[in-house]
C-alpha positions in Angstrom: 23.6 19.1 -61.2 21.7 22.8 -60.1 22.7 24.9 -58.0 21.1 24.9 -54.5 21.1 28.7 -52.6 20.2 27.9 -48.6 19.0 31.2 -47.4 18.8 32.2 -44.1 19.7 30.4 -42.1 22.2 30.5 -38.6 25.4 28.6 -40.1 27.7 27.1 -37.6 31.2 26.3 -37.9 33.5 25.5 -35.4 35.1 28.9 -34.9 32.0 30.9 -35.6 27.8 31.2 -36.4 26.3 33.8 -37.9 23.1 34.3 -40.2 24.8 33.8 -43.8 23.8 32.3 -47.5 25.3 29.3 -48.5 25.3 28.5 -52.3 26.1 24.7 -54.0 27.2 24.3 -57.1 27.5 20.5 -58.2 29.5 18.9 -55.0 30.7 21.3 -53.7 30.4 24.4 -51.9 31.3 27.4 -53.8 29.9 30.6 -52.0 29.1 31.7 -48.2 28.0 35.2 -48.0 25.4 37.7 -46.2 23.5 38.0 -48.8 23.6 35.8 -52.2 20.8 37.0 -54.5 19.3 34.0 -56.2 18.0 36.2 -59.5 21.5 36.7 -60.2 21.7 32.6 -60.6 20.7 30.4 -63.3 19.0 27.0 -62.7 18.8 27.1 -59.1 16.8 25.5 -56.2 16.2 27.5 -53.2 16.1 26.1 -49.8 14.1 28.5 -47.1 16.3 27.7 -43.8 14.9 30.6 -41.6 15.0 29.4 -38.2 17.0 26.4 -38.8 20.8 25.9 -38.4 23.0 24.7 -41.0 25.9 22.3 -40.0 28.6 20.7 -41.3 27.3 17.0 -42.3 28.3 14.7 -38.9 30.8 12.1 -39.2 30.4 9.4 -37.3 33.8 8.1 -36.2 33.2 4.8 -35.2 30.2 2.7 -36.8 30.6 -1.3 -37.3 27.8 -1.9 -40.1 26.7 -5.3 -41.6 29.2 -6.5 -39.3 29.9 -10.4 -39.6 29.9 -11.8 -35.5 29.6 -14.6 -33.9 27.6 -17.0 -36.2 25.1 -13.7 -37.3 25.4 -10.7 -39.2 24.3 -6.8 -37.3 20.9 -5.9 -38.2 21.6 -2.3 -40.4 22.6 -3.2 -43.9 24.7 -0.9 -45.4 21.6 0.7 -47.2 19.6 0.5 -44.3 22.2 2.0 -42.4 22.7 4.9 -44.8 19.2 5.5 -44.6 19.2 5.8 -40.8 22.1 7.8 -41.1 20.8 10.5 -43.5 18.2 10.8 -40.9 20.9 11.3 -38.3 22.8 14.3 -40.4 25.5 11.9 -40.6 27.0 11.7 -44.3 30.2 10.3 -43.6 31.0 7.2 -41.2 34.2 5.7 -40.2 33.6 2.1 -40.0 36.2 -0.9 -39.7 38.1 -3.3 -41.9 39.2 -6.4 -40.0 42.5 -8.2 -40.2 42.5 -11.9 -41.9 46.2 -12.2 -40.8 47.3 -13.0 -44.5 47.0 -9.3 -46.2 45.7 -6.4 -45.0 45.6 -5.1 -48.1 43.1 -7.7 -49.7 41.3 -7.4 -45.5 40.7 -3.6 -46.5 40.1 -4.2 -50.4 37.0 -7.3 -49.0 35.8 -4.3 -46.9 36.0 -1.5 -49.5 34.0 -4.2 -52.1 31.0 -4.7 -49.1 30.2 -1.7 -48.6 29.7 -0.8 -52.0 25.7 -0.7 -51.3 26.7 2.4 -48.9 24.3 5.7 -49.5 26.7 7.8 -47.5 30.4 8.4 -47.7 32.6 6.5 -45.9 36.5 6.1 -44.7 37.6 2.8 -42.7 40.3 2.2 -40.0 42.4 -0.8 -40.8 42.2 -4.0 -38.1 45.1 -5.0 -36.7 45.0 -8.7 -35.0 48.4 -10.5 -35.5 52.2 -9.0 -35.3 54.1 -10.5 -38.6 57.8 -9.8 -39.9 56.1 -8.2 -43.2 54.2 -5.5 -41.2 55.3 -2.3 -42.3 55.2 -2.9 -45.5 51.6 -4.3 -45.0 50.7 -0.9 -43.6 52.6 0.9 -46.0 50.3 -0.3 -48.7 47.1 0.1 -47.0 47.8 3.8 -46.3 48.5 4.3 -49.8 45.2 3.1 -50.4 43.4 5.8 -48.3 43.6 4.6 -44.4 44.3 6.4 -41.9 44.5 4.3 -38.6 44.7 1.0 -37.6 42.7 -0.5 -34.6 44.1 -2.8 -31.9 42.8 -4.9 -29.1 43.9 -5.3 -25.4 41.4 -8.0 -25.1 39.9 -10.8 -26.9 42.8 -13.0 -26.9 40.2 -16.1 -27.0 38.5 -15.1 -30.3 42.3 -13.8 -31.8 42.4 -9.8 -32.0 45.1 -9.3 -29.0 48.8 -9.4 -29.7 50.1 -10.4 -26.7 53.4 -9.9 -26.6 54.4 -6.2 -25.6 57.9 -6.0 -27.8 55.4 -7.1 -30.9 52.8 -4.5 -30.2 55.7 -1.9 -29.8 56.9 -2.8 -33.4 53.4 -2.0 -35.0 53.1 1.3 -33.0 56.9 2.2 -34.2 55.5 1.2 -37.8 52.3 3.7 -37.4 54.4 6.3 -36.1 56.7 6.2 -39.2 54.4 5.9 -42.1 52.2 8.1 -40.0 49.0 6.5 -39.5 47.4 6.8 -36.3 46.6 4.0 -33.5 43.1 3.7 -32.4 43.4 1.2 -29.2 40.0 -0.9 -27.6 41.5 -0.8 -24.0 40.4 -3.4 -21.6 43.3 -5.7 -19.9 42.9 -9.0 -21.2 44.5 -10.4 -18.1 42.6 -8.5 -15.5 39.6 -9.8 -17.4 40.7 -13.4 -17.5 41.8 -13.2 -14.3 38.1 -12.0 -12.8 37.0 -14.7 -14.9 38.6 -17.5 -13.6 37.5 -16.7 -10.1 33.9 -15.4 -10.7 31.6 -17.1 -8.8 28.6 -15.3 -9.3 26.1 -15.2 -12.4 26.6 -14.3 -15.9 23.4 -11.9 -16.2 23.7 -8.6 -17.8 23.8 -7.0 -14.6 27.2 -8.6 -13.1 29.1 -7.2 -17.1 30.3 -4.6 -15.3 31.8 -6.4 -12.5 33.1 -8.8 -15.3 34.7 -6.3 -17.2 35.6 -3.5 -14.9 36.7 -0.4 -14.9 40.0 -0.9 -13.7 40.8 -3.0 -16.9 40.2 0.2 -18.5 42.6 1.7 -16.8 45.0 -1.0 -17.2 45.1 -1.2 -20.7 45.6 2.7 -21.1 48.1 2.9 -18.9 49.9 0.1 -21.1 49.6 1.3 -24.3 50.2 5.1 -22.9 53.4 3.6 -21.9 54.4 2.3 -25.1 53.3 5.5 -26.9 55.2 7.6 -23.8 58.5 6.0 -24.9 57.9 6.6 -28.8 56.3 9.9 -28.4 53.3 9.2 -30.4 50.3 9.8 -30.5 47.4 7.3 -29.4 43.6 7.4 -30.3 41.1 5.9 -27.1 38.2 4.5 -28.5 34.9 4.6 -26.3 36.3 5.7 -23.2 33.7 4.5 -20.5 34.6 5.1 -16.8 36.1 7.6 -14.7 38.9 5.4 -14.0 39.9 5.4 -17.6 40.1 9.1 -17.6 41.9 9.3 -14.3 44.5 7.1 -16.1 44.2 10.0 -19.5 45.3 12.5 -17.6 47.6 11.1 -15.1 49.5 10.1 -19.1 49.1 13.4 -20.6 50.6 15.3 -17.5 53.3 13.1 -18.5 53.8 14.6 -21.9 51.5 12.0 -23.5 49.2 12.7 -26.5 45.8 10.6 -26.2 43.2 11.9 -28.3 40.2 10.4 -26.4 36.6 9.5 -28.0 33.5 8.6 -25.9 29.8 7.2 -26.8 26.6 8.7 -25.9 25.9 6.1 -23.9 28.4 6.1 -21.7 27.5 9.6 -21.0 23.9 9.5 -20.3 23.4 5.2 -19.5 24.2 3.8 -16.2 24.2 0.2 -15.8 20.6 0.1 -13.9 19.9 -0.2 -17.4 21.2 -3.7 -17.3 19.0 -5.0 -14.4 15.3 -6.8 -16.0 14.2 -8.8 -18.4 15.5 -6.1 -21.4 18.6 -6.2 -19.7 20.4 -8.0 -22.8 19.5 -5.2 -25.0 21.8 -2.9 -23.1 24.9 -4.9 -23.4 27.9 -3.7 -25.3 31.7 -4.0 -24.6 32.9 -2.3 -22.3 29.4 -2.5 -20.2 27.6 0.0 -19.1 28.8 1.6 -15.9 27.7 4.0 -12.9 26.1 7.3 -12.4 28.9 8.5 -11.3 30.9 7.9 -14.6 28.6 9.2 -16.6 29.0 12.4 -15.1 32.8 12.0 -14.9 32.2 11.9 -18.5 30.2 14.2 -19.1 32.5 16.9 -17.7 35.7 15.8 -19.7 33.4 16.6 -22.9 32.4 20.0 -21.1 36.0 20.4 -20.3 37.5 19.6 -23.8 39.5 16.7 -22.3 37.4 14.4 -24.8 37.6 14.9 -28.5 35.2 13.0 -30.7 31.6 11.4 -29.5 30.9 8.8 -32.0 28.4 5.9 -31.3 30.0 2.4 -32.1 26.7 1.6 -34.0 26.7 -2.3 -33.7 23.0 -2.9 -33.7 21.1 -6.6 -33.2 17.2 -6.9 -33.3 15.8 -7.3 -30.1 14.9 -10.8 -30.8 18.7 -11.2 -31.8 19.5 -9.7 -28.3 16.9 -11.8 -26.5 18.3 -14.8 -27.7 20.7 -15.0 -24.5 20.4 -14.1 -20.9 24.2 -15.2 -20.6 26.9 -12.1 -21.1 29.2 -15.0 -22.7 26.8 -15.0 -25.5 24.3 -12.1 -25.3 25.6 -10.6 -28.9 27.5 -7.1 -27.6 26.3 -3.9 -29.0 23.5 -1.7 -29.8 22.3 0.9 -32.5 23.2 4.5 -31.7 23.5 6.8 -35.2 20.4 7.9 -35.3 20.2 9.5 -32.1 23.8 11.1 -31.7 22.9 14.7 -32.6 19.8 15.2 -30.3 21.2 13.6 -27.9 24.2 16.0 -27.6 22.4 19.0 -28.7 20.1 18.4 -25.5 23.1 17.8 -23.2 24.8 20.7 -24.5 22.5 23.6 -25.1 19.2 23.0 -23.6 21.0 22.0 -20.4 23.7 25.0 -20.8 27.1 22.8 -21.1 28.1 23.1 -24.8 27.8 25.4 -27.3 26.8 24.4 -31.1 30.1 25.5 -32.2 32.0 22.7 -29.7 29.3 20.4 -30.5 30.1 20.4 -34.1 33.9 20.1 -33.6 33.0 17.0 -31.2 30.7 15.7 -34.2 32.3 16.7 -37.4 35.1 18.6 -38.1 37.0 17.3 -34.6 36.9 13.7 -36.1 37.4 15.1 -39.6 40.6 16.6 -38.7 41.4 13.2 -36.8 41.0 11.1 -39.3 42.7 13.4 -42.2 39.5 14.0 -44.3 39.1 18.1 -43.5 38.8 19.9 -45.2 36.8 18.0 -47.7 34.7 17.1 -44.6 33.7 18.5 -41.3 33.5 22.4 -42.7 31.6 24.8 -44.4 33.8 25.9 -46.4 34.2 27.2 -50.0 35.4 24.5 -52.5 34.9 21.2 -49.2 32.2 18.9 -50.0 28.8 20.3 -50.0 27.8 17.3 -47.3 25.4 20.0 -45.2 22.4 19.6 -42.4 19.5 21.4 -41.8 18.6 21.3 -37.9 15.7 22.7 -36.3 17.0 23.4 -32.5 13.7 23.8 -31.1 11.9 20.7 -32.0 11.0 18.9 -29.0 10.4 15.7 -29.5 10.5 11.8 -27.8 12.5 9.2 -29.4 10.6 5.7 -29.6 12.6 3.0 -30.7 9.8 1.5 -33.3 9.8 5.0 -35.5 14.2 5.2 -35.3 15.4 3.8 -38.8 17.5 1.6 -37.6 16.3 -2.5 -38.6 17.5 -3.0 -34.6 13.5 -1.8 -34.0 14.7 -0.8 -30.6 16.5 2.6 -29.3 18.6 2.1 -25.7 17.6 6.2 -25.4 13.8 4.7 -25.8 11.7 7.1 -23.6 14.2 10.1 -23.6 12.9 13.8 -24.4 15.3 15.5 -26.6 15.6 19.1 -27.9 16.7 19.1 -31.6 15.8 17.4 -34.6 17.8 17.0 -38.4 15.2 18.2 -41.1 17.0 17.9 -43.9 20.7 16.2 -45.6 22.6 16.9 -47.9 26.1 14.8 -49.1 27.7 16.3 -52.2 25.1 18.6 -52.8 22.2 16.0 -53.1 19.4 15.9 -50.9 19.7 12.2 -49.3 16.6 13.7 -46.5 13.9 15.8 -46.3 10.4 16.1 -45.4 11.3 12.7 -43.5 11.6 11.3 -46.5 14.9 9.2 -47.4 16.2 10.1 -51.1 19.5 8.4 -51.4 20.8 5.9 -53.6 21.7 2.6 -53.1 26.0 2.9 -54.3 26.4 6.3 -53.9 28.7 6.6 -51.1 32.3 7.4 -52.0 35.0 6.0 -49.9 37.1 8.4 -48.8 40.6 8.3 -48.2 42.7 9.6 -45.2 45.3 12.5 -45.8 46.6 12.2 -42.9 
């Protein structure tokens, strides 16, 4: 493979940016300097990135592609959903393998052989569903095979992902702490939603979700599994946080001594639940809902603050005819499409609107998640000899998204109107260009799992 010299441009790590060369040799990146003279190279392709920054390629921490739910399958392929993530900057995702109860090792190795279609690199998180005497070993293998973290459930005990009983839970977080491997929790209180269930006597639109599934069950389940990881002094990964409650409940743990390492969406920073409310109400639903104005902005601060670490998306798109389908939250299918317009969305929120700095939007993008998830440095850096997975980002492009020209099959964007400041021109994973010119270049199969190292 050539070499590729990127001149010019403002490169942006998390501890520094500065105007800097950046030279790619095969896969990786072999050379950052103030000056790298390209007559002194043989064979090599020079990319002009004057006015552009150059990033560490995004990694988007929580994605559930071609995901098998309910009767249907998500609308994003795995090659359409590397193609829309090559035009998000995003060249490595962290998707999901679920539990069969029987093996997690063959539930992972089913996974791995799926996304083999998968243009972009990828690492999984290993499902969790069922406590069994055998566990440790279980998880012992899997880690050997490159995971990193398991995901539980504090909810969906009628479709089989909760383990109920709290001594059985506590067994599989004294197994992750052990071998190491970190615990990614969905936290909603299965009984608190039950309970409001039983009782509810109003409708079942989009707009009552909230009310179905509030906040409080949030806070519920995070005080619950704080507890647990409070009396093994562990660590605990929070997955979408969505409410102010929820992060009342964060901090009220870590004063306590407690580590959370907490992850949030983009749209529970900048969607409210008036978004529920109409006839395209269904297209907004995911779980947790939606909630108010005044969590978004709870939010939002925690990012500002560094109280949140990672902003991923939890890509689980449907068509809008597949959303249509239902006017019921029972069977509305949950989820929505969300790649695509991560970076913009933050790089708005942070700089245009004077909250975040590109530096601390990078660590909350890349090499915060990277580090997470044991793949740095490989990924989420620019360094010399880490994967040459780079973006080139014009800051200034102003531009409006419209659902029908995202790149996700969804043919919908939630953010569908929204003004953003900040647009990906170009991507490069291991030193190939998968995007430019808006034009998709990567190849069907040549996305590399990669394994944890945590």
């Amino acid at each position: 493979m050539a070499k590729i010299l990127i001149k010019d441009g403002l490169l942006v790590d998390t501890e520094w940016a500065r105007h800097q060369d950046l030279l790619i040799d095969g896969s990786k990146i072999v050379r950052i300097a103030s000056c790298i003279d390209e007559t002194d190279l043989d064979e090599v392709t020079v990319i002009n990135a004057e006015g552009l920054c150059v990033l560490p390629g995004l990694i988007d921490a929580h994605t559930h592609y071609h995901l098998v739910s309910r009767g249907t399958v998500t609308a994003d392929s795995f090659a359409e959903a590397s193609r829309l993530a090559a035009f998000a900057g995003v060249t490595t995702v962290v998707d999901f393998a679920d539990d069969d109860k029987v093996s997690l090792s063959a539930s992972f190795e089913k996974r791995r052989a799926q996304m083999r279609p998968m243009g972009i690199d990828y690492a999984l998180h290993m499902g969790v569903y069922a406590f069994r005497e055998d566990i440790v070993d279980e998880l012992e293998e899997v880690k050997r095979r490159g995971i990193g973290a398991i995901k539980i459930f504090t909810t969906y005990r009628n479709v089989g992902y909760l383990i109920e009983k709290r001594d059985e839970l506590k067994a599989v977080f004294d197994a992750c702490r052990r071998l190491g491997l970190l615990v990614c929790v969905h936290c909603e209180d299965n009984d608190v939603i039950e309970g409001i269930g039983k009782d509810w006597k109003g409708t079942y639109m989009p707009k009552d979700h909230p009310d179905l599934r509030p906040a409080r069950a949030e806070a519920e389940a995070i005080r619950q599994v704080g507890s647990i990881a409070k009396e093994l002094d562990m660590p605990v990964y929070i997955v979408h946080l969505s409410s102010r409650s929820g992060l009342e409940e964060v901090r009220r743990l870590r004063n306590e001594g407690v580590h959370l390492i907490v992850e949030t969406t983009p749209h529970y920073l900048f969607l409210s639940r008036k978004k529920l409310e109409g006839e395209d109400g269904p297209l907004y639903v995911m779980t947790p809902p939606l909630r108010d104005k005044d969590d978004n902005e709870a939010l939002q601060e925690a990012v500002v603050n560094g109280e949140i670490q990672v902003v991923a998306t939890d890509h689980c798109s449907f068509t809008r005819a597949q959303k249509l389908e239902s006017n019921d939250v029972r069977t509305i299918y949950p989820g929505i499409p969300g790649t695509e317009e991560m970076l913009p969305l933050m790089h708005t929120f942070g700089l245009t609107q004077g909250h975040l700095s590109l530096s601390q939007i990078v660590n909350l993008l890349s090499t915060g998640p990277a580090k997470i998830f044991g793949l740095y440095p490989k990924k989420g850096s620019l360094q010399e000899g880490g994967d040459a997975d780079v973006v080139l980002f014009d800051p200034d492009w102003s531009w409006t998204i419209e659902g029908g020209k995202m790149h996700s099959a969804a043919g919908y964007s939630c953010y569908d109107g929204m003004t953003v400041t900040g647009k990906v021109v170009m991507t490069l994973l291991r030193g190939r260009i998968v995007m430019g010119d808006g034009i998709y270049l990567g190849l069907e199969g040549d996305g590399q799992f990669v394994k944890s190292q945590r």
